[in-house]
N, C-alpha and C positions, 0 to 999 in steps of 0.2 A: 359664522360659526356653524359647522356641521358635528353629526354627532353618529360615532359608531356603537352598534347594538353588540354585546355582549350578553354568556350567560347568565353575570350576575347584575350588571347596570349597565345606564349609557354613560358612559366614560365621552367628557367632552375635548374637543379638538380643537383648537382655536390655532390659527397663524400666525400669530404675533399675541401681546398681552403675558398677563400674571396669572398663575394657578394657584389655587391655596394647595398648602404644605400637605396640611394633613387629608384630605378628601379627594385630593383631585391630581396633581404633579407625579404621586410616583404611580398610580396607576395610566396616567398617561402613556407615560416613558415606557414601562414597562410591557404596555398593551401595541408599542410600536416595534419592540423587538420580538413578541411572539408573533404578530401576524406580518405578515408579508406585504397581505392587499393594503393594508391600511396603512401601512408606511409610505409605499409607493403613492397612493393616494394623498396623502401628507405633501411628500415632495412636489409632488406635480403643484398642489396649492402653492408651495412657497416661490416655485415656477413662476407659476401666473402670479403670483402678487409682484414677482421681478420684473415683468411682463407691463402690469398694469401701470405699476410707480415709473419704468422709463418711460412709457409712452404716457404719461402724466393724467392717465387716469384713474388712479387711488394716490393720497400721499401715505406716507412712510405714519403709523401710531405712535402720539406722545411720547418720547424717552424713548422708543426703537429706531434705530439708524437701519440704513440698507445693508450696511456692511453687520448686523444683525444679522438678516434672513440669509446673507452670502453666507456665512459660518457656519447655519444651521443647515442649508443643502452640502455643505461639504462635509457635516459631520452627516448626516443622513448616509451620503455618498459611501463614505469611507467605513463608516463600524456600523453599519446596519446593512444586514444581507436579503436583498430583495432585486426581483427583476425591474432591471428600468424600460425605458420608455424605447421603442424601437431610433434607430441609428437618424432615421429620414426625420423623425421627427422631432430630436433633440438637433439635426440640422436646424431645422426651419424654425425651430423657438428662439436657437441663438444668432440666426438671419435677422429675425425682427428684432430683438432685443439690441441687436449693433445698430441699427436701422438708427434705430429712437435715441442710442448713445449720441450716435457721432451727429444728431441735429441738435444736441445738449452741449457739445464738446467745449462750444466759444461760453456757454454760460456759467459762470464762474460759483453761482450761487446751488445750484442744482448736488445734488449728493452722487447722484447718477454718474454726470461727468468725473466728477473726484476718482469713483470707483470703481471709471470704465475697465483699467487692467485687470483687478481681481473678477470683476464678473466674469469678463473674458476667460480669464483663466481658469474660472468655478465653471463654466459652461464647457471647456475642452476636458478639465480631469473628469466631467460626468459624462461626457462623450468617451473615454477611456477608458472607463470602469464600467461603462458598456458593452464593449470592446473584450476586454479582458474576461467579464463574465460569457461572451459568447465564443472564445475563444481564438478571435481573430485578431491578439495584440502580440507581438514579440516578447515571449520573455525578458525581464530585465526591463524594458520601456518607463513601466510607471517608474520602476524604483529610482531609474535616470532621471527620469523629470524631475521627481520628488526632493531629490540630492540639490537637484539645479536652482529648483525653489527653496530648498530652505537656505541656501548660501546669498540669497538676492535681501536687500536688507532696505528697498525704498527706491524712490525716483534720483537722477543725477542731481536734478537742484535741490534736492534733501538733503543730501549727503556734500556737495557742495557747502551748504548754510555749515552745516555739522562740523567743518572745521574751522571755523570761527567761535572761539570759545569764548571769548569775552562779550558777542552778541547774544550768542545762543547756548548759556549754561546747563541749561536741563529744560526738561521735556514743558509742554502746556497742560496741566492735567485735566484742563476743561475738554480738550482734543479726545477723540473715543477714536483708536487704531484698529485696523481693520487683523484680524488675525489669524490668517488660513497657515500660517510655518508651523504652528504645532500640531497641527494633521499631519502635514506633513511626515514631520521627521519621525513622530510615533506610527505612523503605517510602516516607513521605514526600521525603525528599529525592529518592532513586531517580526517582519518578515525576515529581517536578518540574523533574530534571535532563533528560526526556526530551520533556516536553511541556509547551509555554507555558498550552495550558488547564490543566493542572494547576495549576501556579503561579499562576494567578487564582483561583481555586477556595482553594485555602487562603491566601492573600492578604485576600481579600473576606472570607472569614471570620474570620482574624483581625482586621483591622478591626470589624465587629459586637461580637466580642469586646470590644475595646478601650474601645468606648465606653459597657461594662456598666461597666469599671474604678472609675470613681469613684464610683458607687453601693455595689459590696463594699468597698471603704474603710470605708464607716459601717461594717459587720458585721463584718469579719476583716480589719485593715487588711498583715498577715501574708502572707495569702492574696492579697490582690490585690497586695501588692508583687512577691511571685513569679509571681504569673501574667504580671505584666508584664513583668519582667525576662526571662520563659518568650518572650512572642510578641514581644518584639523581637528575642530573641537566633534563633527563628523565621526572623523577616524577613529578618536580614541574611546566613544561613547561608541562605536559598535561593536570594537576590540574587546569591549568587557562582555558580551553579550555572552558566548561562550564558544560559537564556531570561530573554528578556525579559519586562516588564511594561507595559502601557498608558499610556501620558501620563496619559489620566484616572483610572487607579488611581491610580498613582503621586501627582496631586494630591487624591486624598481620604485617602492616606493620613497626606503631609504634613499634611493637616487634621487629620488624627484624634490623628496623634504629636504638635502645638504646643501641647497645655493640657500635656503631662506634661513641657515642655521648664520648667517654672517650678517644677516637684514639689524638695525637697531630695534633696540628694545620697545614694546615687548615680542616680536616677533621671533627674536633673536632668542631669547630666553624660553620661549613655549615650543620652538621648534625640537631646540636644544633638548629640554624633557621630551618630545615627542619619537627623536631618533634615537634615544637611549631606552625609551619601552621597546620600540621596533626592533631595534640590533637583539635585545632578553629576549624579543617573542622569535625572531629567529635562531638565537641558540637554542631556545628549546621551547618549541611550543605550547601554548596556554597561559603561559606565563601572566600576561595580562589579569587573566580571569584569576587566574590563582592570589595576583599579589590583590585585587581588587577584595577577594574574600577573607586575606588578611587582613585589610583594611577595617573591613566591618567586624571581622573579633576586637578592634582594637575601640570599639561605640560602644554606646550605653544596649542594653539586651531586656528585653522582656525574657522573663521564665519559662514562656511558653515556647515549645520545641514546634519548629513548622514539617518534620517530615525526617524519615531517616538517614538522607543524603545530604541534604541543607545545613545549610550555619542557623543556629537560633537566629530568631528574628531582631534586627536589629530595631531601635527603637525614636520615633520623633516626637517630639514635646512640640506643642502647637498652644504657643500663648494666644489666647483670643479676647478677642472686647467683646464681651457681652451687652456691653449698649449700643454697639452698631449692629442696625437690622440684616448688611451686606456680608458681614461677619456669622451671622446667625444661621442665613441662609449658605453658604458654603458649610457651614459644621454639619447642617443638616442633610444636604448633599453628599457630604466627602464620607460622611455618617463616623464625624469624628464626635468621642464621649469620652466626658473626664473621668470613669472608672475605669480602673486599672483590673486588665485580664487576667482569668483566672488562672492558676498555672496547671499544665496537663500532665505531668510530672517529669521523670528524669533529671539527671544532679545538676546543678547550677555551674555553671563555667564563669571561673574568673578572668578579669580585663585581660583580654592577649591571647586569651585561652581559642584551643580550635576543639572541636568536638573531634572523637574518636572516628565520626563517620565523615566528616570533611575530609579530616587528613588522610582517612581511607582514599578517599576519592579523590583528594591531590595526587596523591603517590601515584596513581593509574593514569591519572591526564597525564604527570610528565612521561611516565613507561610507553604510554602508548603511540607515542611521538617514535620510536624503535623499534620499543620490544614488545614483541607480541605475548600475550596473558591468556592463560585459559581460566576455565572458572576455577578449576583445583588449585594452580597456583594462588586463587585469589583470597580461596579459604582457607589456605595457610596464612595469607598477611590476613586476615581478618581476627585469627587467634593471638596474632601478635599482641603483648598488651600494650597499655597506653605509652610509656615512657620507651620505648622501643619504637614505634611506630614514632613518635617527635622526632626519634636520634635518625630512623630510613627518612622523612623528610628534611631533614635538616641534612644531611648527606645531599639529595636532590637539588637542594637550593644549592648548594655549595658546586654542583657542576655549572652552574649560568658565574659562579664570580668568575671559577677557572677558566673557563673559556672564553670570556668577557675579557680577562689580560692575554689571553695568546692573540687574542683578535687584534687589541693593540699592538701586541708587537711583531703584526706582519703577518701571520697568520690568514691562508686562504678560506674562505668562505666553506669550500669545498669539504676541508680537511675535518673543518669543526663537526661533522657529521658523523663521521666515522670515528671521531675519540669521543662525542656524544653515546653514541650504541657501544662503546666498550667500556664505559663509565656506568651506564645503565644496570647492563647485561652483569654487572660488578657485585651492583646493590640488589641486583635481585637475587642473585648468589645468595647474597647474605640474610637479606632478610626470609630463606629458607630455611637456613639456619637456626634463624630465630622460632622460627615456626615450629623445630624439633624438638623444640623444652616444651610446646605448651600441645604437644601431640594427643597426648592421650586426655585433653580436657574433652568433654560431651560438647561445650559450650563455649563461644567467645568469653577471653579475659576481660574486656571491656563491656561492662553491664549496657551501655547505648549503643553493643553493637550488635544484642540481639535480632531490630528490628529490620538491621540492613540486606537491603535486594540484590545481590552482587551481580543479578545479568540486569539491573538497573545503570552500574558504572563502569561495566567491562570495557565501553567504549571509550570511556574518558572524557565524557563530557562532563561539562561543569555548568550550574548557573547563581547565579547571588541568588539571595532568598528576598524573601518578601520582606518588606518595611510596617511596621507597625507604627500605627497613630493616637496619638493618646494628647485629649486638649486638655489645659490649665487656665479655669476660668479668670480673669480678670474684671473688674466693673469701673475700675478706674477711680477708687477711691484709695485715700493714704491718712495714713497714724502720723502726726506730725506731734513730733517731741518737744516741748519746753527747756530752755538751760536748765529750770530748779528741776526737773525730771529726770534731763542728762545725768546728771548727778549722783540720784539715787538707783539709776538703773546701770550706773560702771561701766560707761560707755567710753574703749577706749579712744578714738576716734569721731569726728564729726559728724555722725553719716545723717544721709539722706532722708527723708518721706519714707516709710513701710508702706508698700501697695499693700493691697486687699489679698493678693494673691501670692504673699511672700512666703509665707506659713506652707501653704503647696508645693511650692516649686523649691523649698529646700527639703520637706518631705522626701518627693520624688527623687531631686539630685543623691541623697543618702541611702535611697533604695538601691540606687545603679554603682555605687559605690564598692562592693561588694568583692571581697579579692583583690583591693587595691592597693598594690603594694610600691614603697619609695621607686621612685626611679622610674617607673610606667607612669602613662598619659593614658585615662580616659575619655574620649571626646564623646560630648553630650551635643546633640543636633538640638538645636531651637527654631521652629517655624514660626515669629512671629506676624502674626494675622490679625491685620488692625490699620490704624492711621498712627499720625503725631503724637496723639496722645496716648497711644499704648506704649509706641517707642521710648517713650519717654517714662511711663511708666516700668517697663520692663527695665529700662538702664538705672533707677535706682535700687531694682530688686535688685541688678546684677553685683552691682558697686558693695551692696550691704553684704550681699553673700561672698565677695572677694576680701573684704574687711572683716570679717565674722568669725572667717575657720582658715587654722593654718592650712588643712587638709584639700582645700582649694586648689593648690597650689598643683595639684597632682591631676586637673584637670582642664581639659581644653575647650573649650567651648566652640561652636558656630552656628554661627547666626545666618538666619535665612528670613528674606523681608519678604513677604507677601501683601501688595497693598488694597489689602476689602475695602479699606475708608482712604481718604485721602491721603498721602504717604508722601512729600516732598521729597525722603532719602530715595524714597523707590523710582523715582520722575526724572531722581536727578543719575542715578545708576543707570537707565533707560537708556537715559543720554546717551552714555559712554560706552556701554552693553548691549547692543542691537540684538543678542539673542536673548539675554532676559527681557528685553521690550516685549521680542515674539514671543514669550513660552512662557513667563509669569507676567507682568504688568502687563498686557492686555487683555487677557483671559480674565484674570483678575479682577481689574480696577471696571471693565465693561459694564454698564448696570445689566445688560440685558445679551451678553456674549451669546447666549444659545433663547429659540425659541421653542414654545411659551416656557417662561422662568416660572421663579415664586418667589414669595416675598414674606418672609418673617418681621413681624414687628417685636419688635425691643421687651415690649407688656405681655406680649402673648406669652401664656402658659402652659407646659406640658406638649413643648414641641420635640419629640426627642427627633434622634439621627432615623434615618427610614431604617428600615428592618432588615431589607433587602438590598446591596449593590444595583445599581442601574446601571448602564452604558456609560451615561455622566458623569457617574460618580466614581467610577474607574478611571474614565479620561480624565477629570481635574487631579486626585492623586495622583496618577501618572504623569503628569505636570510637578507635581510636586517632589516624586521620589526622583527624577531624570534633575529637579535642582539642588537635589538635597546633595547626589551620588555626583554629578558631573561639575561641579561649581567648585573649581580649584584653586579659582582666585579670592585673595582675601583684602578686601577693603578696609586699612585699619584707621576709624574713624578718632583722631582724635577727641579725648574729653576735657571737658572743662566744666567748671565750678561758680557759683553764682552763690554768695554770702551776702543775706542777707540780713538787715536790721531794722525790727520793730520802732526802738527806739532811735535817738540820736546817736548816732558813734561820733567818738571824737573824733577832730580832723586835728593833726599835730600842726601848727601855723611854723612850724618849723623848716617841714619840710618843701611849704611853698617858697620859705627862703632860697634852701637850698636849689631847688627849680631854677630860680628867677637868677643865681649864679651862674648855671651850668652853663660851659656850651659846649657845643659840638658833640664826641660820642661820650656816652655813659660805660662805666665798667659794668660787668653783671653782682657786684655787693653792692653798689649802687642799690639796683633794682627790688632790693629786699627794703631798704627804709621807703617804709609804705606810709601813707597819709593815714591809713585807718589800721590799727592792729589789734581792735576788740576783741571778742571771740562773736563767732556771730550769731543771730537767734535761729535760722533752721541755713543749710547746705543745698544748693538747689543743682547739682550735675546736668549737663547738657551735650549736645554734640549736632545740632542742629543751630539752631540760633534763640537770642535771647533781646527781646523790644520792649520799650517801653514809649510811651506818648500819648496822641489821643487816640489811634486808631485800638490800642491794650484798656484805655478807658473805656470807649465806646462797645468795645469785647466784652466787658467787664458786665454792662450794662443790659445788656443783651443776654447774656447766659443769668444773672441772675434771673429776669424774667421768665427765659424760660424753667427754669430751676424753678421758679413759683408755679407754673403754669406744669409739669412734672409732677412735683408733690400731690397739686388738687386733683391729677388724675391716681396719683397713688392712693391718697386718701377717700375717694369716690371708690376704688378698688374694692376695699379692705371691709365693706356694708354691706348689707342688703338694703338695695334697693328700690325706690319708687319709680314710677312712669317718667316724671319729669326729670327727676336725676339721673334713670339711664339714657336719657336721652341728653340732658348735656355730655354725660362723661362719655359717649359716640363721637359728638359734639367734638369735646376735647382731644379725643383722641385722634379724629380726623384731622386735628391742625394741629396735632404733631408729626403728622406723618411725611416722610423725607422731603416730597415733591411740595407741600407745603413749604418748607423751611424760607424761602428766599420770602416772601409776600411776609411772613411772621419777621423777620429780620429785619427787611424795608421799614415797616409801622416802629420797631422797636427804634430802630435809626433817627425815624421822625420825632420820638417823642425824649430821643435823647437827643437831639439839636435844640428844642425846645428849654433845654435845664440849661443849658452854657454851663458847663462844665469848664474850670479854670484847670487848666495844668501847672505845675510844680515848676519852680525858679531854682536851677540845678546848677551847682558846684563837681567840674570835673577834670579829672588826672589822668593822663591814661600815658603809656610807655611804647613808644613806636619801638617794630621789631624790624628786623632784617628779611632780607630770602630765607637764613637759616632758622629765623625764629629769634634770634639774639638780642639783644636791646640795643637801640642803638641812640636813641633821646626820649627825656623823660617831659611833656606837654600838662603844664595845669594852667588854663589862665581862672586870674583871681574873681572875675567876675561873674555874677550868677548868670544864669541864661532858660530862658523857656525854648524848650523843645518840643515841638510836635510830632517826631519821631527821631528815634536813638534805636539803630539797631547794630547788634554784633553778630555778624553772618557764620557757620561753619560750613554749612551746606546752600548753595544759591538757590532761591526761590524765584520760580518764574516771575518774569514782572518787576525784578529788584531795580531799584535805582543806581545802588552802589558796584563797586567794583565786584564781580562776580567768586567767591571762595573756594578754596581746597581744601576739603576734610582731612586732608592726611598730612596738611603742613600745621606747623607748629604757632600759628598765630589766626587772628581773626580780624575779618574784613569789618573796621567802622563806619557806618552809614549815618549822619544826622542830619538835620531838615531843622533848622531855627522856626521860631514864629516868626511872622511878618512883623510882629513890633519889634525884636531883635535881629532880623536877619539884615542893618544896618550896623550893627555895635561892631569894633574890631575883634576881632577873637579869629585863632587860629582852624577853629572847625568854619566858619564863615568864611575863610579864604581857601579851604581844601578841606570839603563836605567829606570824604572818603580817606584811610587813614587804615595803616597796617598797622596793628596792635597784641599785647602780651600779656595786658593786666589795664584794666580800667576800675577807676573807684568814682566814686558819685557822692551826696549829699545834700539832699535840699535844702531851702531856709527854711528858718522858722518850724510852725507847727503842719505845714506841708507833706502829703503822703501821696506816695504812688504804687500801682500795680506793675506786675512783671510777668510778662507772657515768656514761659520759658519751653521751647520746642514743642508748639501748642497748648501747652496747660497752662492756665491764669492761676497765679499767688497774686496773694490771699485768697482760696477757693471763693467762687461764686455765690455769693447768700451773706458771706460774713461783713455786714455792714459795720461801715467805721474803724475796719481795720486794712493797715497799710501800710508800708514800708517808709523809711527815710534816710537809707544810706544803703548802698548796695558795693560789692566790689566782686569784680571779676577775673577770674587766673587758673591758670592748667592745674588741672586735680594730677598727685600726684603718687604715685604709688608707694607708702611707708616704706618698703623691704628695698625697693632698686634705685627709689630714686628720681625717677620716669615717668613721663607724661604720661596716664593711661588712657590706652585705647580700646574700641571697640571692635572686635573682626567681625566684617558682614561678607558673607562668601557670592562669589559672582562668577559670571563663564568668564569673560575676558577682562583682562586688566581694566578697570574703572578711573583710569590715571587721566586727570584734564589734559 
């Protein structure tokens, strides 16, 4: 560690390692982007520590990977402006640095070998941005590269494994991914948002690209599906940006995208959307940008006005765990806070609504595509008032349908340009016109249209506005209701656990509400940021607030998963999502993505968000708003329900009769006489999976402990003090802290082997389903059986045993594991472990009780001794009004389809 002198401290430097939050992290960062020397000095260290670890003289620090300090030279590289190192010299470092690779290459253990490509490749783009700042690079160069990397999605025997789904359902989340694509494609954007050459530059390129496509098909047809899915999803994130593209781009590309418009699904279907933006943006330019800012009048809105040419800022809700430390530290980063902004005034726009000054500035994007504007003309349409100025837009729109049909029927490419300018040149007539009633006003009709700069939008440029962040704390605690409670509180419906943070987040929903009228869709963005157990938490807020208020109904929601803590749904979208791999779940889930981090604990007090934006704290929202805005795909996970029972539930002996008649298929009235029709003691919703056996016992065991071991450091908290007791609760604290956890677990494991803990002698039904989900035979056998593990999959977890699941079909994969004293008996789960299902009901003997791990969270919460379930039954939660399975939408780049 070295340290640089400043006027007010030494602000310390470290190359790898943790900074405290409050002292030390944001003057780091910040002290890197005002000086120049000391950046560049920075870099050169994380150089040689590259340097040192291949040729194996330093190793890599505790919990930092190499592909750590690769990230951290590339962000250096890329968003901090400083001179680098002469040309000869970053020669000769990545001479030696391949030297020491390629005598690593055969050893399989080495981290070096694994990440010979990316070093490689982190050592050419700093030789490039060398280059570039000396002046001796081609324009356009990086941006090519840039294009080229971020469509590359892994090695061939990656991508190979990757279409084997049934071996290889989702991701390893122990695995740490190296992640240089979102430098990438954010340098890219950046630049393209700023300059149209830019945008043709990587434009044209991807093009070239695209028409290698069907040739890598014969080779890796894997590899060319993602690449493709890569440069269109490319196209249409630059298209929004606000420069334009050339007529004649524009028709070579539609040329180039119509062979992949006949490819199967989903190719066939994203191309399809992708040559019908193209054909609008060539009848009339901007079109993209325009309809992209209708989009965002159609989200939830803070009050706050971001500028006079802008849309109000739209708005994201960012659920987070406040018990995860990884969680804490991104809030603190991102400098996301659960108060809600003050408003700077100007009137409130209802859902749908465009501001006076957008629409100003649509009208001039499409004009300018023709017809030429002076500033006089401008400040007649500025007097226009508001409902006039909707009816000139709504005229504009209506030239892209009409032209849109003559194109079908034959209609030359050519022609549409000249009844475009006659069309135009039509509207601007008129809305002159308009401009004669409100002649003699001093003032704009429109009070927000005081502030507008008209040689601000002469040009017609456009760009989205800025996205607001606003978190919703969570702690991962719930209000569980009683039948005799149900009762007295008029609860139509069975619903779920109240989180802690339910109260909130229908608060907020109610705010955004605002001008919502029948027939419109509000769409409310949610950034959940957390693990398992937030998800799970967050899905019965959702359930209750869908059950709650008819007024719901007028609302859309989506969901966006970002995984700070452990996150199966997110490992398993990875899977299937190569660009959310690179741009959220490995940024992400990294403990240590950038160098030196910091680390929030859970206890710690009065950590607020930093004060100031860093560089960092721009790049991870920017990660965030690129998944909020680009992420078109919606993964509808189905849900299901877990009813559970305190006491005994009847088992009708009935119905085993009827069973042990049946054969062959079942009708679906069948499948309603159930074994158990109680009402049940709490509704437990899932969309992941739901286990019971020892490994949910031994869960059980373990989190109580630490739940003790928690408490004593909260109640050591809450005192003053002695020598000796601050020195245990240090003590304590220290062995809660994350890198601790495995070694506290282990000892817990040992002394839960020691109790022999008996498991529960289990009575079970369950209804095998079809491909469609349908019933197709109804399975009980009579006898009881111990199990060691019973799971119902929605989502596969790495490591499963069972048949691997699809969230978006309508049944659940059964996985059981008999004990060895019964995995002799006859029974139908002992001849076929694994088993497609639609409804499963359970019952123990006797005075036997079991726990229920449901999508990470353990029922009966942790601490509650001697309380436990003895009948449980499981079945698709179904929606009162439709009828219908309900599902969850999580939004994703590419179709997430197994």
């Amino acid at each position: 560690m070295f340290t640089v002198k400043t006027k007010k401290s030494k602000i310390p430097q470290p190359i790898s390692g943790t900074l405290n939050a409050r002292s030390e992290f944001a003057a780091f960062w910040s002290y890197q982007h005002e000086d120049e020397h000391s950046c560049r000095e920075l870099l050169e260290q994380y150089l040689i520590k590259l340097y040192e670890i291949a040729h194996g003289k330093r190793s890599s620090s505790p919990g930092v990977s190499i592909g750590s300090v690769v990230n951290t030279i590339q962000f250096l590289v890329f968003f901090f402006g400083f001179k680098t190192r002469p040309k000869d010299n970053i020669d000769r470092l990545r001479e030696s640095i391949l030297e020491a690779i390629n005598k690593k290459r055969n050893d399989s253990k080495s981290d070096i070998a694994s990440l010979k490509t990316k070093i490689i490749q982190t050592l050419n783009f700093l030789d490039m941005c060398s280059q570039a700042k000396n002046g001796s690079l081609e324009p356009g160069t990086k941006l090519r590269r840039f294009s080229n990397a971020c469509a590359s999605h892994g090695k061939t025997e990656e991508l190979q494994r990757l279409r084997n789904f049934a071996a290889y359902p989702t991701l390893d989340p122990s695995v740490i991914l190296p992640g240089d694509h979102c430098f990438f494609y954010r340098v890219m954007k950046h630049e393209c948002g700023k300059k149209s050459s830019a945008l043709q530059f990587v434009v044209e390129n991807i093009i070239k690209r695209m028409c290698a496509i069907p040739q890598l098909v014969k080779m890796n047809p894997k590899m060319a599906e993602m690449a493709l899915l890569s440069y269109i999803h490319m196209i249409s994130g630059v298209m929004s940006l606000g420069p334009r593209l050339t007529s004649e781009t524009i028709l070579e590309l539609i040329q180039t995208m119509y062979q992949f418009f006949f490819w199967p699904h989903p190719i066939g279907s994203i191309a399809e959307a992708l040559l019908l933006r193209l054909e609008r943006e060539y009848i009339l330019p901007g079109y993209t940008i325009r309809e992209a800012l209708s989009l965002e009048g159609a989200c939830a809105r803070v009050k706050a006005c971001s500028g006079p040419v802008n849309q109000r800022e739209s708005l994201v809700f960012h659920i987070t765990d406040v018990t995860c430390p990884q969680t804490l530290t991104f809030c603190h980063i991102m400098r996301l806070n659960e108060k809600e902004e003050k408003s700077k005034g100007g009137p409130r726009l209802k859902v749908g609504q465009l501001s006076s000054q957008v629409k100003l500035a649509m009208i001039v994007s499409v004009m300018s595509a023709d017809v030429k504007l002076s500033k006089g003309e401008l400040a007649k349409l500025a007097k226009v008032n508001s409902d006039d100025l909707k009816s000139v837009l709504d005229e504009c729109n209506k030239v892209v349908e009409a032209l849109e049909q003559k194109l079908s029927k034959g209609m030359k490419p050519a022609d549409v340009i000249q009844i475009r300018t006659e069309r135009l040149t039509a509207i601007k007539d008129k809305w002159s016109k308009l401009a004669l009633k409100t002649e003699d006003n001093e003032e704009p009709v429109c009070l927000d249209m005081k502030e507008v700069d008209l040689a601000s939008i002469i040009d017609g440029s456009l760009s989205l506005p800025q996205l607001s962040h606003e978190a919703i704390q969570d702690d991962l605690t719930y209000t569980l209701i009683t039948p005799e409670q149900r009762k007295l509180t008029y609860e139509k419906f069975l619903l779920p656990p109240e989180p802690i943070m339910y109260e909130s987040l229908v608060d907020k929903v109610k705010k955004t509400m605002y001008g919502l009228s029948p027939g419109k869709k509000l769409t409310i963005r949610m950034a959940l940021m957390g693990g398992d157990k937030l998800m799970h938490s967050f899905l019965c807020a959702y359930i209750r607030l869908l059950f709650s208020d008819k007024k719901i109904e007028n609302l859309r929601f989506q969901m966006f998963v970002i995984p700070t803590s452990l996150n199966r749904l997110s490992a398993y979208i990875a899977r299937q999502d190569s660009w959310y791999k690179n741009h959220i779940y490995t940024p992400f889930w990294s403990k240590h993505f950038l160098l030196p981090w910091t680390h929030i604990d859970a206890y710690e007090k009065d950590v607020d968000p930093l004060d100031e934006p860093l560089e960092m704290s721009n790049f991870f929202l920017d990660l965030v708003n690129s998944y909020v805005r680009e992420a078109k795909q919606t993964l509808n996970l189905k849900v299901w329900k877990c009813n559970v029972f305190e006491n005994s539930a009847t088992w009708e002996l009935k119905s085993d009769k009827r069973d042990s008649k049946r054969k062959g298929v079942v009708s679906s009235e069948m499948l309603v006489q159930s074994a158990i029709s109680e009402e049940a003691t709490q509704v437990l919703p899932f969309f992941q999976r739901l286990e019971i056996g020892y490994r949910v016992e031994l869960l059980r065991y373990c989190e109580t402990e630490e739940l003790k071991l928690k408490n004593q450091v909260k109640k050591l908290s809450r005192r003053q003090l002695n020598q000796q007791e601050q020195n245990e609760y240090m003590m304590l604290r220290a062995e809660l802290r994350l890198e601790n956890k495995a070694i506290r677990w282990k000892k817990y494991e040992t002394l839960f082997a020691k109790e022999r803990t008996t498991l529960p002698e289990i009575k079970l039904r369950f209804v095998n389903a079809d491909l469609e989900g349908k019933p197709i035979k109804v399975v009980c056998d009579a006898k009881h059986m111990v199990f060691t593990q019973l799971v119902l999959s929605n989502v596969p977890h790495y490591g499963d045993d069972g048949f691997p699941s699809d969230p978006e079909k309508p049944w659940l994969e059964l996985y059981s594991k008999a004990a060895p004293s019964h995995s002799t008996k006859k029974s139908t789960l002992n001849a076929e472990p694994c088993q497609h299902v639609s409804r499963v009901e359970l019952t123990v003997r006797g005075n036997e009780k079991f726990s229920v791990l449901v999508d990470g969270r353990l029922f009966p919460k942790p601490g509650d001794s001697g309380k436990g379930y003895k009948s449980l039954v499981v079945e698709k939660m179904m929606d009162p009004d439709s009828s219908k399975q309900l599902v969850f939408p999580v939004q994703t780049f590419f179709p997430a389809n197994a």
